[in-house]
N, C-alpha and C positions, 0 to 999 in steps of 0.2 A: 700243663702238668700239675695233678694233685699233689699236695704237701700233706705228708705223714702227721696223723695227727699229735704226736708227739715230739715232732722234728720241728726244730726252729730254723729262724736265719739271722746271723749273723752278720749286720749292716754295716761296714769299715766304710762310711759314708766322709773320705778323706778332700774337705773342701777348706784349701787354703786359701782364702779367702783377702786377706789381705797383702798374700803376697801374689805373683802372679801363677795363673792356674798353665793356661796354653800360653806361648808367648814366639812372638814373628822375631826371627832373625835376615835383617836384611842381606842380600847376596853378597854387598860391598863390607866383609866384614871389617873393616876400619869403621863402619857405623855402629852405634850401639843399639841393643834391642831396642824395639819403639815401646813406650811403655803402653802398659793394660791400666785401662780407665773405667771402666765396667765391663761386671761379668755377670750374668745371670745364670746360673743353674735348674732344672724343674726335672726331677729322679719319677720314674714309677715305675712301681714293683708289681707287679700282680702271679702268685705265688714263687714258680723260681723263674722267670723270666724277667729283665732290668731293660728300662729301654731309658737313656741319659741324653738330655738334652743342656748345651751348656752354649750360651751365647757371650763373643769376645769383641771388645771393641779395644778398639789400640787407638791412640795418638802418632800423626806423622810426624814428629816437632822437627824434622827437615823442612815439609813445606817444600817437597817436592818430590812429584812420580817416582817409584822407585821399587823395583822385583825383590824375591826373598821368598822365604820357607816358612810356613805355619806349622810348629813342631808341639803336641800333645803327646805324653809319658801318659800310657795307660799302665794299669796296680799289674805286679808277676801272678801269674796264674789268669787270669783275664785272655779269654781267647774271643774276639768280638767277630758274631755272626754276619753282622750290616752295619756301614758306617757311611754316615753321607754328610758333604762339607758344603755351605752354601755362601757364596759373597753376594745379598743381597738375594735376588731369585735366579743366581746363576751355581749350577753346582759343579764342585771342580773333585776332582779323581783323588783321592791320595794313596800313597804307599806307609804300608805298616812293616817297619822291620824287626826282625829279632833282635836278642837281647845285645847280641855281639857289635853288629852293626849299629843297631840304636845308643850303645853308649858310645862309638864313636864321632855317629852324628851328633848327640846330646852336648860333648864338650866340647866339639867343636863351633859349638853356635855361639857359645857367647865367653866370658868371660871366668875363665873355671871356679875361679871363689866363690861364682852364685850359684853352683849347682851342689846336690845331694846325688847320692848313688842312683843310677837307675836300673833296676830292678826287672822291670817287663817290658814291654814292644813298644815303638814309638811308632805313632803314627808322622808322616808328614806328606804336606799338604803345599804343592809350588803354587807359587802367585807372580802373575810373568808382572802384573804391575796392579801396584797399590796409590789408589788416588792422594793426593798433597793432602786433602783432609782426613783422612785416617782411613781405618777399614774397621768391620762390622763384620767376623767369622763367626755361624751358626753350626755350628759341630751337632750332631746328633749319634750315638752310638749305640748296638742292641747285642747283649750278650746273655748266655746261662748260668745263674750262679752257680759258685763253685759250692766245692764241701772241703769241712774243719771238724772230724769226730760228727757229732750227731747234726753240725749245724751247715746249712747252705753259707751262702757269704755272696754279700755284695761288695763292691770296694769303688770309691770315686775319685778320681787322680786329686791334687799328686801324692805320692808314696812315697816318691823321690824326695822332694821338697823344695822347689822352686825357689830361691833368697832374693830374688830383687827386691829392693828395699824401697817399693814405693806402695804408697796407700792407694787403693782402688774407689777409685770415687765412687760410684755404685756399685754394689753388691748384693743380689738374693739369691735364696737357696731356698724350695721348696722343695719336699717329700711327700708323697703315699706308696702305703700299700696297701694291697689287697690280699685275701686270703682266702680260698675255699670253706677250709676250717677255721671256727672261731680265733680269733685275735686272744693270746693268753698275757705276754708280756711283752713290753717293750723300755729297751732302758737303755743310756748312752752311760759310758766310764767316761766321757770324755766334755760332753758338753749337758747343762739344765736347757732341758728342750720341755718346752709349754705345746705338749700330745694332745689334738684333738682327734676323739674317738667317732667318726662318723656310724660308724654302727658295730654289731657284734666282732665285722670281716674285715673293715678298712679302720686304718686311721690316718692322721695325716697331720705334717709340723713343719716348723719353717726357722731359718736360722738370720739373723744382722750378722755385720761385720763379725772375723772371729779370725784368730790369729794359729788355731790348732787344727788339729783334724778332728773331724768328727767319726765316732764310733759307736755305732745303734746296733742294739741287739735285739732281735721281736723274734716273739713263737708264738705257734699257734698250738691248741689243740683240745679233744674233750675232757669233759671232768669239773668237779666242783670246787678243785683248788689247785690251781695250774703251779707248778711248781719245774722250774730250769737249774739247774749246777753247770758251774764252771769251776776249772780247776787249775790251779800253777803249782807244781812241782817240780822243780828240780837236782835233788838229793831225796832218795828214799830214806838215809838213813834221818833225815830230818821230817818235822813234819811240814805238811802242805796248806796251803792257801787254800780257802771256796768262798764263791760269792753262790747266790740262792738266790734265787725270786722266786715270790710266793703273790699269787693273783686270787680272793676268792673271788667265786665265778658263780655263788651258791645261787642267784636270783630269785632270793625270799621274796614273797608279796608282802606288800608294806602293809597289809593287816597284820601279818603273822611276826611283824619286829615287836621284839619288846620296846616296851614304853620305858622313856626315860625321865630322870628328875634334875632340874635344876637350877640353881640359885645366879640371878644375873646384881651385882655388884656395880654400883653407879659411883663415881667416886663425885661428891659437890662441893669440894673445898672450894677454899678462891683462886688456887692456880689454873684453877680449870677453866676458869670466864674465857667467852670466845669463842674460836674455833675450836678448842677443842673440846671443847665441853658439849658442841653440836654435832661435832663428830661422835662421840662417846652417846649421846643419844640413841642418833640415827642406825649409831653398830646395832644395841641394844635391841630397839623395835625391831629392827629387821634381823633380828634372831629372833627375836619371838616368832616372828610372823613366820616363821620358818618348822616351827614347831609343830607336832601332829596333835590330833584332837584325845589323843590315849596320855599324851606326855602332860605331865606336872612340873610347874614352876615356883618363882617367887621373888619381887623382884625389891631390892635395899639399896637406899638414899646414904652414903658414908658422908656424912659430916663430923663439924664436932660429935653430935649425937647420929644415933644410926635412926632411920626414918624405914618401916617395911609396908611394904603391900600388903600382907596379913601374917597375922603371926605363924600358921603353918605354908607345907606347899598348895598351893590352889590348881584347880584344873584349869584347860583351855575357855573357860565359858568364863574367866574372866582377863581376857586378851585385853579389853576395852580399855579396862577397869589401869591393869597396867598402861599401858599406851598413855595413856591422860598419865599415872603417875610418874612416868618418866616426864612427860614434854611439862609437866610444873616445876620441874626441879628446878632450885636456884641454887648457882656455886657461890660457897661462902665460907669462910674461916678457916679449920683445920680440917685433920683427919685421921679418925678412930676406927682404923683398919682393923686392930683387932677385935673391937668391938661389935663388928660386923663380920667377918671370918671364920670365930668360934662359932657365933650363933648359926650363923648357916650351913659349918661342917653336923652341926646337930639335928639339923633340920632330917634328916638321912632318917628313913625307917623303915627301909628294905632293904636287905642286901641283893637280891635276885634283880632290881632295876637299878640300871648304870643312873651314879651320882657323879654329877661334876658341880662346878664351881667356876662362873666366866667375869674376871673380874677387870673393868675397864679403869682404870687410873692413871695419874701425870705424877706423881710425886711418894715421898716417904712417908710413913706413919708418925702423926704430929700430938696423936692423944692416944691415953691408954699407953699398953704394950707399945715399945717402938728399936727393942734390941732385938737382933736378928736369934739369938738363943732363945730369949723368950718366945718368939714366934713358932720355932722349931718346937720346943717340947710342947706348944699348945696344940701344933697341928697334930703332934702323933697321937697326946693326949684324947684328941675329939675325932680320931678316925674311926670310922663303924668297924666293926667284924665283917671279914669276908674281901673282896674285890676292893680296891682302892675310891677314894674320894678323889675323885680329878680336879687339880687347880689347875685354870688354864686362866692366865696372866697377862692381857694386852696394854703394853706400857708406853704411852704417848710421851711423846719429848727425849730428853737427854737424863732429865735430872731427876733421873729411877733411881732406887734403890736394886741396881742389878741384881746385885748379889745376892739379895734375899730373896726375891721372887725366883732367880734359877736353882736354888735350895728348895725355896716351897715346890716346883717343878719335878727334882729330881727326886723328893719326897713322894708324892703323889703320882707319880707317872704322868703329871700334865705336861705344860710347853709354857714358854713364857716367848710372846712376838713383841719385838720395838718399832714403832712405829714412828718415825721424825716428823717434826712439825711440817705440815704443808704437803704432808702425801694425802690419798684419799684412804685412810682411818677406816671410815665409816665400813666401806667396803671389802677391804680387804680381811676387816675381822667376820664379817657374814658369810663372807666364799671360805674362809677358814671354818668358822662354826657347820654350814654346811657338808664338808665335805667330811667332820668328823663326829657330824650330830646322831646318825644311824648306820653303828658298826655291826656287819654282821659275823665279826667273827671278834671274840673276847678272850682274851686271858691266853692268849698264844704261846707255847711252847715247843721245841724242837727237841728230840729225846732219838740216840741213838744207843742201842747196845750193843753194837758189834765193831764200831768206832768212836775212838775217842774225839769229842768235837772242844773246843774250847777256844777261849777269846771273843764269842761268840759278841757282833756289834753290829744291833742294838743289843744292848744286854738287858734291857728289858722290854720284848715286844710291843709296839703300841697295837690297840685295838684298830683295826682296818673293817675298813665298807665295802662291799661290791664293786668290783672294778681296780679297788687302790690296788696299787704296785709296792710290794715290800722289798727291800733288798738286805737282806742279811750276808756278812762278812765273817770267818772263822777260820781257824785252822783243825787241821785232821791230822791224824796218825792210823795206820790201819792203811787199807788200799782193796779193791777190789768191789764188785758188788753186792754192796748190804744194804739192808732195811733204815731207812729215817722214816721218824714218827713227826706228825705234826698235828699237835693237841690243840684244842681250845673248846672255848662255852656260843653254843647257835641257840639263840630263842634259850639264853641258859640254861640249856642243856649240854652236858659233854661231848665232843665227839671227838673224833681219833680219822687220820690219814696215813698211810701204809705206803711209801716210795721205793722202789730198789732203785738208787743212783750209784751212780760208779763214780769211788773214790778213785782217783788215778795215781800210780805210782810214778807214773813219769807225764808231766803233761806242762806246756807254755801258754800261758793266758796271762800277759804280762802286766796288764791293769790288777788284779787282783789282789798280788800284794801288796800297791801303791796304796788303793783303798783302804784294803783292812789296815793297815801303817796309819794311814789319816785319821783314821776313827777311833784308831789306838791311843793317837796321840791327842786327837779330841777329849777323848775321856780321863787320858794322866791329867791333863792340863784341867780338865772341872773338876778331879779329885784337889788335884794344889790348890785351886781355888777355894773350892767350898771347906774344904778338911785342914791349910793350912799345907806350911811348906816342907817338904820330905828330898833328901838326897839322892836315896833311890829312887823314887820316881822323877827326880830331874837326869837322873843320870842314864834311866830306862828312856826318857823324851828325848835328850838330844843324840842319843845312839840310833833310833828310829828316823830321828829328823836329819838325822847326818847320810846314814843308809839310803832311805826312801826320797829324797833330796827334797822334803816337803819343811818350807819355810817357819818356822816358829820365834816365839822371844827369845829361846833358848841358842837359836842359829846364828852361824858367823858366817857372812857370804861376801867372797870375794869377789871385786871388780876389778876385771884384765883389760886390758888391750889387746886382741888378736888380730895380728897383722893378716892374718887369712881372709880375715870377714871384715873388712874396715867398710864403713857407710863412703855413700859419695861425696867426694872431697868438698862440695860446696852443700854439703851437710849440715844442719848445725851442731852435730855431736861428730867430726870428722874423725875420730877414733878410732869409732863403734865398739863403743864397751858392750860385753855380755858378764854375764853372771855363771856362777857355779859357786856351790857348797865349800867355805874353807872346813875340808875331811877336820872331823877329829879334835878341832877349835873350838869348840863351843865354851862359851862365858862360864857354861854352869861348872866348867872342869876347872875352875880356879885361875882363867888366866884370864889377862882386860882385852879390850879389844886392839889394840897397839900389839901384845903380844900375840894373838894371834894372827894379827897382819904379818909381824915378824917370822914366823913358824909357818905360815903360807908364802910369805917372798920367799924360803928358802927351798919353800918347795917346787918354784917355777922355774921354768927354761932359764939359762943362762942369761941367754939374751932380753929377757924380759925383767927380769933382774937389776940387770945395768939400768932399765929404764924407769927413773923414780917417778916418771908419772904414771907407769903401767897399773897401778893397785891403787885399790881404796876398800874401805870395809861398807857395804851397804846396811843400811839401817834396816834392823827388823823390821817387820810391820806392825808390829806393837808393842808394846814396854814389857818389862818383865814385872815392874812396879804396878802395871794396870790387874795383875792378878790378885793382888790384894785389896780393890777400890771396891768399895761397896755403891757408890753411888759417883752418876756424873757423867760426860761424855766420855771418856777413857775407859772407863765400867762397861757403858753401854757397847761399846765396840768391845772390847772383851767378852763381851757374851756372845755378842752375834759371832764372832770370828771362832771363839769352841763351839757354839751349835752348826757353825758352815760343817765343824770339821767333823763333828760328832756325825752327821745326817749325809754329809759328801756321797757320791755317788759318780762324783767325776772327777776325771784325774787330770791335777793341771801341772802345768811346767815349772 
């Protein structure tokens, strides 16, 4: 069946992976499930057709023959065309019941505290006998995806949520799809999946161990700027949530890209001796080498004194010439960051060709300027007229000056990447420099006049390349189908895109406002940071972080005991504490942590109550003091942890 070129599909590609997916209940139920020791998954989609291949292997830890039910919770709405079960290369019959039946089969199999709701049809599968060494069930099942509004839907058990609480030795899950019509977007709220694009029509990803579900959304369809909405509303009189992706699709010939300029930044103090000073090399050249023959460069030695390649930018005819002056550098003394910085914000003497600034260093400014103010008013001081100077900031080690490099960042519209000792450096900043070295869409905007959009995160669009995937987060007010615009500069030149999407007045897409929540709270938390400390915006973060149950410094999280879900007694945590948000607690409201233990025990069941080991308060995941560190390992995990949230695109537990 063809897919609409504007219709998507919706992938609820649901693999719990660590917990048990199918799982055998023996006949003798005085025995316990046998547990699941690997499971393999291999999905393909090829437009709306799913055919799921999911292989189980169980442990017998009886160590002896023994009958029983192989029982599989397929997702509700899922009606399976063909389903065939193999032990070994013998295939055995199963029965799929409805919902009614199936949840009474479901609780009866095993132990009810390990089960979640079930939802749709169970499949089950008798086995008159299972050998002493275990068994090996090959499930294979082929169905039609469903529809959700404009989008098909696949869904992969379980739904339910299987709780046996043991880790699955082996684990994989591979994906493709294929598509008649071009491949537009593909993107998960739920897990960072590394997408290869096999060509315009398929792509294909693969997931390790993972404790959630997974949830892919792809479309396909024609056009030079593929553009999907989803929407969560529910109060009109409020406004709503939308996530957007936005794909160009433009496929300029690499003659007709503008040429770009840029200054590459060597840091040769002496902290640098070593590995990472040959990491910092090797990023370098192999960014040059990356470069087109239209592009201009230039490349500066930062020591005590700054050392250039030539005093303006030079073309590609002298690659060489570079190459040799990188591989003489020697690391030695200090470092005169801004003596190198201003000069090469200057270097700039076009506005029409994108300027950036790629600067590789381990440590703070040791000569010259070395306060973050002064940094500040130098870089606005030396920015060209027109488009932004890009500082893009690759900071090896711990002992960055975080804070200043994600100011120069949020200055400039660059990025600042941390890179800890002993990763591979070198590479990582190359595949980075590549994939944002020739963007073919610049200066992006989104402009609606018939609804109001705001909150809008990113708030400031980055420049994207062919193929990148953008996901933009915002709320709306308005409803119905109106025009969005989406602006930007192609081969710097203007251009303009025309959408009619439909805002919805009533609509559930429940990831949506998790996201925009994260990004929200991504962005209060780099205002505290970089601008200094505000009550209101502490007081707007932990109402967001209490709501959206998304952990921050500002959070107070209680640890229970819930006798429903205790771990197996010869557990090392026989408890089984879980977590949940202490509502309404949060530190920033003036009360310690003690007090809000107190204000949350009083908020628990009786019986949890009496019990003083039931509670403990969990530790943030990061200090609230790390907000104010300008340099150091505490700094550096503070930035990375607001750029996870600031860039999020998946929703975690």
């Amino acid at each position: 069946m063809m897919m609409k070129p504007v219709i998507g599909i919706l992938l609820a590609l649901i693999a719990q992976s660590i917990f048990a997916l199918g799982v055998f209940a023996p006949s003798d139920r005085a025995l316990p499930l046998l547990p699941l020791t690997e499971c393999h998954t291999v999905v393909r989609i090829e437009d709306n057709h799913a055919v799921t291949k999911m292989t189980h292997t169980f442990e017998n830890e009886h160590r002896q023959s023994l009958a029983g039910e192989f029982l599989f919770a397929f997702p509700a709405g899922v009606e399976v065309d063909r389903c065939y079960a193999y032990l070994g290369s013998k295939p055995y019959a199963g029965e799929i019941l409805g919902s009614e039946a199936a949840v009474k089969k479901w609780r009866a199999a095993g132990h009810p505290a390990w089960w979640g709701e079930l939802t749709g049809s169970l499949l089950v599968v008798s086995l008159p006998e299972v050998p002493a060494e275990g068994l090996t069930l090959e499930l294979t099942y082929e169905h039609a995806l469903g529809s959700a509004g404009s989008f098909a839907t696949y869904r992969c058990p379980l739904a339910g949520g299987v709780r046996e609480r043991r880790l699955v030795q082996s684990f994989s899950f591979e994906a493709s799809v294929r598509t008649t019509e071009p491949l537009k977007s593909v993107m998960s709220p739920s897990h960072s999946i590394d997408l290869l694009r096999r060509t315009n029509h398929e792509a294909a990803w693969s997931l390790g161990h993972t404790d959630q579900d997974l949830i892919l959304y792809v479309s396909s369809a024609n056009g030079e700027i593929g553009v999907d909405l989803l929407c969560h509303r529910t109060d009109s009189e409020q406004p709503g949530y939308f996530q957007l992706s936005v794909v160009p699709q433009l496929r300029t010939p690499s003659d007709r890209l503008v040429p770009q300029d840029i200054i590459f930044l060597l840091d040769t103090s002496g902290s640098m001796k070593g590995a990472r000073f040959q990491e910092a090399q090797q990023a370098i050249c192999a960014c040059i080498n990356l470069l087109r023959p239209d592009d201009r460069f230039n490349v500066m030695r930062i020591g005590v004194e700054v050392e250039m390649l030539a005093e303006d930018l030079v073309g590609m005819d002298r690659k060489r010439d570079a190459l040799e002056f990188i591989g003489q550098a020697v690391p030695r003394c200090g470092t005169a960051m801004s003596e190198a910085l201003f000069p090469a914000l200057m270097m700039r003497t076009a506005a029409s060709r994108p300027f950036s600034v790629l600067w590789v260093t381990d440590g703070r400014p040791t000569v010259g300027k070395t306060f973050v103010r002064l940094f500040e008013s130098e870089v606005r001081a030396h920015q060209f007229p027109g488009p932004p100077s890009r500082i893009y900031t690759c900071a090896l080690g711990a002992d960055v000056p975080a804070r200043l490099f994600d100011k120069l960042a949020a200055m400039s519209g660059g990025t600042t990447k941390f890179y800890a000792d002993g990763e591979d450096a070198s590479a990582a900043i190359a595949a980075n420099f590549a994939t944002r070295a020739r963007p073919v869409l610049t200066d992006v905007q989104l402009v609606s006049r018939h609804a109001t959009l705001s909150g809008l995160y990113p708030a400031q669009i980055p420049d994207l390349t062919d193929g990148q995937q953008l996901i933009i987060t915002g709320r709306y007010e308005g409803s119905g189908r109106v025009p969005i615009r989406l602006q930007g500069m192609v081969n710097a030149q203007p251009r303009e895109w025309v959408y009619m999407l439909e805002l919805a007045d009533s609509a559930t897409t429940a990831h949506v406002p998790h996201l925009w929540a994260a990004r929200r709270i991504g962005a209060l938390m780099s205002q505290l940071r970089l601008d200094g400390d505000s009550r209101e915006l502490r007081e707007e973060l932990a109402g967001l972080s209490d709501a959206h149950e998304i952990r921050t410094p500002y959070s107070s999280y209680l640890v229970m005991a819930d006798p429903d879900d205790r771990m197996d007694r010869n557990s090392a945590n026989p408890r089984g504490y879980w977590t949940r948000p202490a509502r309404a607690l949060a530190a920033v409201r003036g009360r310690s942590a003690e007090s809000a233990v107190g204000i949350a025990h009083a908020e628990m069941p009786l019986q949890l109550a009496k019990d003083p080991h039931a509670y403990e308060v969990a530790r943030p995941q990061v200090h609230v003091s790390a907000l104010a560190l300008n340099s150091g390992r505490e700094s550096v995990k503070m930035s990375q942890f607001i750029a996870e949230l600031r860039q999020r695109e998946v929703v975690r537990p």
